[in-house]
N, C-alpha and C positions, 0 to 999 in steps of 0.2 A: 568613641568607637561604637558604630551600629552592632546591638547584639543581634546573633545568626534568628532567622524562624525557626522551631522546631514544629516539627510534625510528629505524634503516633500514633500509633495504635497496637491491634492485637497481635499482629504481624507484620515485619518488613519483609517484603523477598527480594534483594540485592540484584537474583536470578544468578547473579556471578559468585556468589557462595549460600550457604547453605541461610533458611532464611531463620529471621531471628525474632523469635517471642515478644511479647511486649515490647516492641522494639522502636525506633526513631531515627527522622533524620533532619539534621541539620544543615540550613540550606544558609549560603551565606554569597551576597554580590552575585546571585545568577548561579552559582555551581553550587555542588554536594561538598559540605564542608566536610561532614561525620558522619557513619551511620554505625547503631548501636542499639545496646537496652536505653531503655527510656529511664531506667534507674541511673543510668551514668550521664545522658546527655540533656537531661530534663524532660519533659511531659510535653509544655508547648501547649500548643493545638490538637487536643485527642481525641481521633476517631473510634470511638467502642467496636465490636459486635465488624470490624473491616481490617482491611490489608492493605499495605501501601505496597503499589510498585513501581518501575521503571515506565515513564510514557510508552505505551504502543507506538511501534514503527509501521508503518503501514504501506508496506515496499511496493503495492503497486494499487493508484486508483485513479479515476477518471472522475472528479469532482464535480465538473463541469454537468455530467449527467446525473447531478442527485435528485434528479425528477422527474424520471423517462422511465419509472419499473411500470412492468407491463407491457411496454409500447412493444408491440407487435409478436408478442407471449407466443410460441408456438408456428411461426413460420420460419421457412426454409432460409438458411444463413443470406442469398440473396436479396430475398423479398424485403429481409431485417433490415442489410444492410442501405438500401435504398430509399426504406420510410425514415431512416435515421438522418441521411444524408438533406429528403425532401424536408422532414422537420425541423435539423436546426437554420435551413436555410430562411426560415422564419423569425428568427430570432436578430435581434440587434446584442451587440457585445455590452453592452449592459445588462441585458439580461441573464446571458451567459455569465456576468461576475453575478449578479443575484442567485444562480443556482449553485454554482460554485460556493459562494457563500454560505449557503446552505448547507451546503456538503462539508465545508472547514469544519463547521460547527457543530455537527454532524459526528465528526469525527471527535472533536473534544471532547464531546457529549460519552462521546466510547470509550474515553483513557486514550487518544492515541495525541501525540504530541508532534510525530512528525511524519510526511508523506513522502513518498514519488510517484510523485501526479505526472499523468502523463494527459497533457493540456492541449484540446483542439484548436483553441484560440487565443491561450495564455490567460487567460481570464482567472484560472487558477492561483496566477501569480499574486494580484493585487486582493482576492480573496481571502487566501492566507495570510497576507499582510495585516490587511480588515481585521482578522480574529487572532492573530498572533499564532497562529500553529507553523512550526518551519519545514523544512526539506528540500527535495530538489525539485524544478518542475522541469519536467521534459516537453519542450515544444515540440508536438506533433506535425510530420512532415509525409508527404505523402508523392508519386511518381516516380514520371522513367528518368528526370535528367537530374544532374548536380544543380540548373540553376533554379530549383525550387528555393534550393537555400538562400538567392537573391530575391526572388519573389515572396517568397512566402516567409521563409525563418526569420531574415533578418529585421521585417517590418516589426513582425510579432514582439521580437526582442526587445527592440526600440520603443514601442507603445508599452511594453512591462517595466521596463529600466528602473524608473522610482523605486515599482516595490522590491526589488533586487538592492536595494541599495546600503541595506542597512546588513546585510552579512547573513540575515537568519533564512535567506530563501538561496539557492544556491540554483544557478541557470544548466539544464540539459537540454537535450536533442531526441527527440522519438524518432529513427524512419521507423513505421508505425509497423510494418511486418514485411517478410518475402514476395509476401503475393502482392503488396500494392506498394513497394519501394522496388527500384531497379538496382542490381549492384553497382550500380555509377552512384546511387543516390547514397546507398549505405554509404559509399567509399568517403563522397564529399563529408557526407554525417562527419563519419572517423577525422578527416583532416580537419574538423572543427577543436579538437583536441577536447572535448566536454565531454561528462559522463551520457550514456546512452543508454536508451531503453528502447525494446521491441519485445514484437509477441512473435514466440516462437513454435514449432511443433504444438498447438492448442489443439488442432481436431488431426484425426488421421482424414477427413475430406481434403482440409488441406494439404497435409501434406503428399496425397494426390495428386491435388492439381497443382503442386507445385513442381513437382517430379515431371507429371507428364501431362498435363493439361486438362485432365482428363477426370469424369466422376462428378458429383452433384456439384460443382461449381464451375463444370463444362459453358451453364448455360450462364450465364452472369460476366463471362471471361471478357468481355468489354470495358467490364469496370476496375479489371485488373489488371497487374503488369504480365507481362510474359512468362510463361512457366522456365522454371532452371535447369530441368531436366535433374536436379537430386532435390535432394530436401532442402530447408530454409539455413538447419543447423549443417550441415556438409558444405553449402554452397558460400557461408559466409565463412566460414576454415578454409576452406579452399581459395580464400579471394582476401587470407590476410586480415580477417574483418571480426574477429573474435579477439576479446581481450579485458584484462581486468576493470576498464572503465563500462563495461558492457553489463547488464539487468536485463533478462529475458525471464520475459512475465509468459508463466502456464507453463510449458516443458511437457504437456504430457504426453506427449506419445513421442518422447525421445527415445530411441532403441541406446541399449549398450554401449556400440560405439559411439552415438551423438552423445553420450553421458560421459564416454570418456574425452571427448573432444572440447567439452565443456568443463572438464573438469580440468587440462591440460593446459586451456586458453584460461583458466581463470573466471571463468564466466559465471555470476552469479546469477542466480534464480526466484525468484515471484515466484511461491505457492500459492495459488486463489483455491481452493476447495470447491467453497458452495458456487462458485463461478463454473470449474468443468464440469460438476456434476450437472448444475440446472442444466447447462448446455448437453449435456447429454458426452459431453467430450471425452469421460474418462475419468479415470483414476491416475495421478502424477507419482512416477517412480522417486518418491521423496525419498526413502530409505536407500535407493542404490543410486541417489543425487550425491547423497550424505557421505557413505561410506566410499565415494570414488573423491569425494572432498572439495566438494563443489559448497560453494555459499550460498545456502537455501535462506530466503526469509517468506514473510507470509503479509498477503495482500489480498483487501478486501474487494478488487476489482473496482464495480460501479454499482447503483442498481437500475439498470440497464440491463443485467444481466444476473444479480443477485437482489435481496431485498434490501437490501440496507450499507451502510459503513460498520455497525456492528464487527467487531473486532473479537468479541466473545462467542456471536454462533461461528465465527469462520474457525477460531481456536477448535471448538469443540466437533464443527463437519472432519478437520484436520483431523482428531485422534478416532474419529467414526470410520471417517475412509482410509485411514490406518490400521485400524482394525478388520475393517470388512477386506483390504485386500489381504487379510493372514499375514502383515509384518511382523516378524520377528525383533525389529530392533526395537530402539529407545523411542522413537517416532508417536507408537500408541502410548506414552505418558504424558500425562497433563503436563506435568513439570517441563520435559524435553520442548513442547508445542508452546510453552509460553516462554522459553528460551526462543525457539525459532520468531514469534513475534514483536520481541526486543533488541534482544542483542544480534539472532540472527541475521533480522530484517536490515539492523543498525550497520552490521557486516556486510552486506549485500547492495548496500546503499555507499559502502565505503565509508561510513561516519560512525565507528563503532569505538572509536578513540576517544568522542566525547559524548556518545550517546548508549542508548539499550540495559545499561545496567546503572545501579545506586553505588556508585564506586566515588570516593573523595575525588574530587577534581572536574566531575564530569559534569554538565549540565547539567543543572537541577531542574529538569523533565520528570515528573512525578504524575501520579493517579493514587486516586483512594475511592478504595471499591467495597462497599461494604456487605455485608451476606448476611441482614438482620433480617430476620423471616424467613430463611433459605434453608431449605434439608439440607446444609451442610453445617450448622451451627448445632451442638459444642463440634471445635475445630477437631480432622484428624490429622488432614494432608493438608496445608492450607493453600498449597499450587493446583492442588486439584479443587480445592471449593471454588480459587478465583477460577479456573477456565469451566470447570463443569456449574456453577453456578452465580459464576455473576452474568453481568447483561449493562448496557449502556445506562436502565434506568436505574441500577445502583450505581453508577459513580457518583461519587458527593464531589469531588473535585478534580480537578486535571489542571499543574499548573506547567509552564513551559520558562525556560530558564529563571526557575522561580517567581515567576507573575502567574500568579493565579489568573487564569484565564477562564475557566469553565467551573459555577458550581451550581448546583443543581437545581437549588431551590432558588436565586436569581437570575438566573442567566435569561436576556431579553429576548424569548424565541419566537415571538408574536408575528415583529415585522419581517423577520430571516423567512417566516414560514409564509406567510402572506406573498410575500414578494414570488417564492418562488412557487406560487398557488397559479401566481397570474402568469408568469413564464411557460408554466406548464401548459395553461390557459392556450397560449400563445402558439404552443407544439401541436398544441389540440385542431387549432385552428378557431377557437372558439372567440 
């Protein structure tokens, strides 16, 4: 009989109960056999002066663009959209899995173990495969008719199939938003019967011009589908189109009743932070998401739009614009914010049965993060030192159904980074 790994350190946080001192876990065949004091389950492998937790869920990103921060910094959401469109048209699908790549890795690098990547060319798919991190990838779908799904989804599919094959990457569907899918295309989406992701209510510009056509994306309206005359969240209630297989990434400027309609359909929700903010989009009603009991989890976007896959500044923007909008609830605690990017995220993904927390049976999806040099050492809160001071460049390890996949001091980022040096090269035009 193979004996279990064990892991400790100065801390486990479970997140699903309260966490536990010198604590350990025992991982055995891919899952969580135990977790405990280290005095009852053995020492193992012991990280000092760190904390183990649950792999980060990283419920909504765009992997694909882990090399595009900057591009077009400060223009008008049209202008953005167009240089983005012209630049990856530069690209061959190889490159697109090299940046992807980069982004997997990216993300291990952060403690996160599992994505919903929402994939422009599926590229993301065989990415993730490449570095072992799991989730779901949403192929991105875009137009007025249902048979984009013949043209476009189901090639995508067909070229990813391999890395699908083995259970740990699970296949979805993006129509990509309101303004550039038609309700014929959502509908097709839904009759796919696969989980869904879309971006919804992100700026009140669009939801503008989604209502009435009308407002700073008046001028660009060639590149979009026809306005709905109500909002993105009204128009997909109204047409049947909301439902628990559904992930709508950003939410911010959903009024009351779009929260209760979200919250009615079951519709889970992508908090990106540092994404509305940089964008200037807003503040996301995540405490009246919460208490109308909607499945909030938390996602790193792209950085395309943010800097990084960092998982730790998006925790930490999380309890900042919690704070800065005067929330009263559980929302501004570290604790609560790094529930939302495990087990929340885990819930909102629909995979919270065997993921987001260190619970016996579940995946042994783990991170060890350590806070040696960090004002938050001797410990007081240790949910609050992981989210207020760790950072991707402490994780010492991130392993994913117990294969260590990510540690710090060997992981080969040379040619991951190279590769996607020349990619970017590529966007440049250079």
């Amino acid at each position: 009989m193979v004996s279990p790994m064990i892991l400790s350190a100065d801390w486990v946080l479970p997140v699903s109960g309260p966490p536990i001192p010198d604590g350990a876990v025992a991982i055995e065949e891919g899952r969580i056999a135990a977790v405990g004091p280290a005095s009852v389950l053995g020492e193992g492998r012991h990280f000092a002066d760190a904390a183990i937790v649950p792999g980060f869920v990283n419920a909504h990103s765009h992997l694909e663009y882990a090399v595009y921060a900057g591009f077009g910094d400060g223009l008008g959401f049209g202008d953005w959209i167009g240089l983005h469109v012209e630049r990856k048209g530069r690209l061959a699908f190889r490159d697109m899995e090299a940046i992807a790549r980069l982004g997997a890795a990216e993300c291990l690098r952060s403690g996160i173990t599992a994505v919903g990547d929402c994939s422009f060319s599926g590229a993301a798919a065989t990415a993730c495969a490449d570095v072992g991190l799991r989730g779901t990838i949403y192929l991105e779908v875009f137009g007025d008719s249902a048979d984009v799904i013949r043209m476009r989804f189901e090639p995508m599919h067909e070229r990813i199939a391999d890395a699908l094959s083995d259970g740990t990457l699970r296949l979805g569907i993006s129509p990509h938003a309101p303004y550039t899918c038609s309700l014929d295309l959502y509908r097709a989406c839904d009759e796919l019967d696969l989980p869904v992701a879309t971006h919804l209510a992100e700026s009140e510009a669009e939801n503008e011009f989604v209502r009435s056509g009308s407002g700073a994306w008046e001028a660009f309206a060639d590149m979009l589908v026809a306005p709905l005359g109500t909002t993105g969240i009204r128009a997909l209630a109204g047409a049947g189109l909301l439902g628990e297989r559904v992930l709508a990434a950003h939410c911010v400027q959903a009024d009351e009743e779009e929260i209760r309609l979200l919250a009615e359909h079951d519709v889970a929700v992508a908090h990106c932070p540092r994404s509305n903010a940089l964008l200037g989009c807003g503040i996301a009603p995540v405490s009246e998401l919460l208490s109308a009991g909607v499945r909030v989890g938390i996602g790193t976007d792209s950085p395309a739009s943010t800097p990084s896959f960092d998982m730790f500044e998006e925790m930490r923007m999380a309890v900042a614009l919690a704070r800065l909008a005067g929330s009263g609830s559980e929302v501004t605690s570290p604790a609560r914010v790094l529930e939302l990017a495990t087990l929340g995220s885990a819930a909102a993904l629909d995979l919270d049965d065997a993921l987001g927390s260190l619970d016996p049976g579940k995946e042994a999806d783990v991170a060890v993060v350590s806070l040696d040099g960090s004002p938050y050492l001797p410990w007081e809160d240790p949910a609050a030192a992981v989210v207020m001071g760790g950072s991707a460049s402490r994780v010492l390890l991130t392993a994913v159904g117990g294969e260590v996949r990510y540690e710090a001091d060997t992981f080969p980022w040379h040619e991951l980074q190279q590769k996607g040096i020349e990619a970017r090269a590529k966007l440049l035009g250079r």
